[in-house]
C-alpha positions, 0 to 999 in steps of 0.5 A: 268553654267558649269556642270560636270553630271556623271552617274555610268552606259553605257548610251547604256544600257536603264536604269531608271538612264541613261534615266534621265542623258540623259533627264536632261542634254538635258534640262539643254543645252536648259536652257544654260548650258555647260554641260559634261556627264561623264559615262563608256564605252560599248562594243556596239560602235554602240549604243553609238555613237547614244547617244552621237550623239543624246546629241551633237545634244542638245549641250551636250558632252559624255566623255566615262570613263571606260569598263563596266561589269555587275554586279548583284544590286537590282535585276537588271544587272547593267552596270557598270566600275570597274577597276582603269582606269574607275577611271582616266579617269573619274576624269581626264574628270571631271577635264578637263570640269572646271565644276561650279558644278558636278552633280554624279548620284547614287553616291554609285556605284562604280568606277565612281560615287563614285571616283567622289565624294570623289574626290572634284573637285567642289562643288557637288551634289549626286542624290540618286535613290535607292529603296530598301536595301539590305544587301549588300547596308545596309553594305555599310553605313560607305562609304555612311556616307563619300560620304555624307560627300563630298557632298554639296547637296544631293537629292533623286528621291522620298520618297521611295529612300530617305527611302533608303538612310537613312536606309543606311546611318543613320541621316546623309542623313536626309538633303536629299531633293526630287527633282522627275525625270522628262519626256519629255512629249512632245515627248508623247503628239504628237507621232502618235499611232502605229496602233494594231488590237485589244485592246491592252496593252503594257510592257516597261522594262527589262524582268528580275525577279523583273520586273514581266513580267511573271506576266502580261503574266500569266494575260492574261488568265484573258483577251480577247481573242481579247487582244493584247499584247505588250512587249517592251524591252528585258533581261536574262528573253526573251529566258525563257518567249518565251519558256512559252508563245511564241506559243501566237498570241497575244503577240508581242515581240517588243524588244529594240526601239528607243525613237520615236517608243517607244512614238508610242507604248505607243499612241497607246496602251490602258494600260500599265501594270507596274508588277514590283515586287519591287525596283522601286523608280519612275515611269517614265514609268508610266508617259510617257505612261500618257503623251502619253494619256494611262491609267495604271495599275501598282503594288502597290509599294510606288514609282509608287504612288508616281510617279502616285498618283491618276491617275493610277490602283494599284494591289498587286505585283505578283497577276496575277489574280488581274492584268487581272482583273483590266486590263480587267475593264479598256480595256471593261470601256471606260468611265473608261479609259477616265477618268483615261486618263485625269487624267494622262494627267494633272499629267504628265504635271506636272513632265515635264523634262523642270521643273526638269532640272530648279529645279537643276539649282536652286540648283547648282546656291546655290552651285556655288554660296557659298551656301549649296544647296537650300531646 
């Protein structure tokens, strides 16, 4: 099976998107397919020579299409291609590949995806992983309506995005299916845990608005003052937040790490907090820091339920008081946290990449096969 992955943003810029293309497409070689992952360029040839490395080592080729630029989407800077060379160069390492299948992540972000798509070149599948219109998405319906129309099989990550879907795109998205994004559990279930001083609770994401990172620094009030703090990742929020709490001891600013540093963290912290605000359509941090044996606590948004279910702590997004104590519960109950450790320990299991990856090889076989995507 030949299958063209196309994703609409860098593959350098961490990202719930990218992170999934790369995940998936990995699993997918481990199954034996030959798969392509078509994705515009970026400025940092460093970085994104350490991905496309990283992927060949799997077997999977990273064909660069377009120059990015950032654009502001669902409260987040997106790293996208927008000029008519993105285009062509796209459809021409599309139509190189002689895929069986094209598999177009978030097929409504321009230029790539969406040239993809209305381009035809195999049978093809969209995944949708959206949570959230806006009014600027909702406006979008009447090219949803003719993506959809392109589209063979159509699939969204979870209830939340597929909500999304069809409140852009009408009656025409109800034969949308949910196929959840996966983990690479593994990784998680043996790193080694980073060593900390104290009890300690880790952030990983974006410090930007929607991802509420100033919400779990406001918690810390709430909290020990033997609390470690750990914030993994960075944005247009670090400088802001650094100015307001950097004078903190306890909080460490660990910036971007690579893969095998992040499962570390993740062992070796006792929660981690998900302060999102809103637009998450997942959870698969939830689920990676589960794997890693982390208990967490995370904004009660339909995503992270439906990614955590019962085995994580909800408090209501933005509430910084009802953050620290539910954090603090956790970090003083050991027998709590065990609990909430071993529950998260049996779900993640059962988002496993290996799993989602043999879930979309069912359906491109439909589809190569003549049929019209499985159900």
């Amino acid at each position: 099976m030949r299958v063209a992955t196309v994703c609409p943003y860098a593959l350098s810029v961490p990202g719930g998107v990218q992170g999934q293309v790369i995940s998936i497409a990995g699993a997918l070689a481990a199954l034996g397919c030959e798969v392509a992952v078509v994705a515009p360029d970026d400025v940092d040839s460093r970085a994104r020579g350490g991905i496309a490395d990283d992927l060949a080592r799997s077997g999977v080729v990273v064909v660069p299409a377009g120059r990015t630029v950032a654009v502001r989407a669902n409260g987040s800077m997106a790293p996208v291609a927008l000029s008519p060379l993105a285009v062509r160069g796209a459809l021409r390492a599309v139509r190189a590949w002689r895929p069986d299948v094209v598999h177009v992540h978030e097929p409504l972000v321009p230029v790539v995806a969406i040239s993809a798509v209305l381009a035809r070149i195999a049978p093809a599948i969209g995944t949708f992983h959206r949570a959230g219109a806006g009014r600027l998405y909702r406006a979008a319906g009447p090219l949803a309506r003719a993506c959809l129309a392109r589209l063979d099989d159509v699939v969204a990550v979870s209830a939340a995005a597929r909500d999304t879907l069809l409140a852009v795109a009408g009656a025409g998205a109800s034969r949308c299916a949910i196929v959840p994004n996966g983990v690479a559990t593994s990784r998680f279930e043996t790193a080694e845990p980073w060593p900390s001083s104290g009890p300690t609770v880790v952030f990983v994401g974006r410090h930007e608005p929607r991802k509420g990172v100033s919400v779990l620094l406001e918690a810390l009030d709430s909290l020990p003052g033997s609390t470690r703090v750990w914030l993994v990742g960075d944005g247009p929020e670090t400088a802001s937040l650094r100015a307001r709490f950097g004078a903190d001891p306890r909080i460490e600013w660990c910036g971007r790490i690579d893969d095998g540093a992040l499962a570390r963290r993740l062992s070796g912290a006792d929660v981690l907090a998900a302060p999102s605000l809103a637009g998450e359509s997942f959870g698969v941090v939830l689920l990676e820091a589960m794997a890693a044996g982390t208990a967490v606590v995370a904004s009660d948004l339909p995503g992270y339920r439906m990614a955590a279910g019962d085995a994580a702590r909800y408090v209501p997004p933005g509430d910084a008081l009802a953050l620290g104590r539910a954090v603090r519960v956790l970090l003083e109950d050991a027998d709590a946290r065990r609990s909430l450790v071993a529950a998260g320990r049996a779900l993640a299991a059962t988002f496993s990449v290996d799993q989602v990856a043999r879930a979309y090889l069912a359906r491109y076989e439909a589809l190569a096969g003549g049929g019209s995507g499985a159900t």
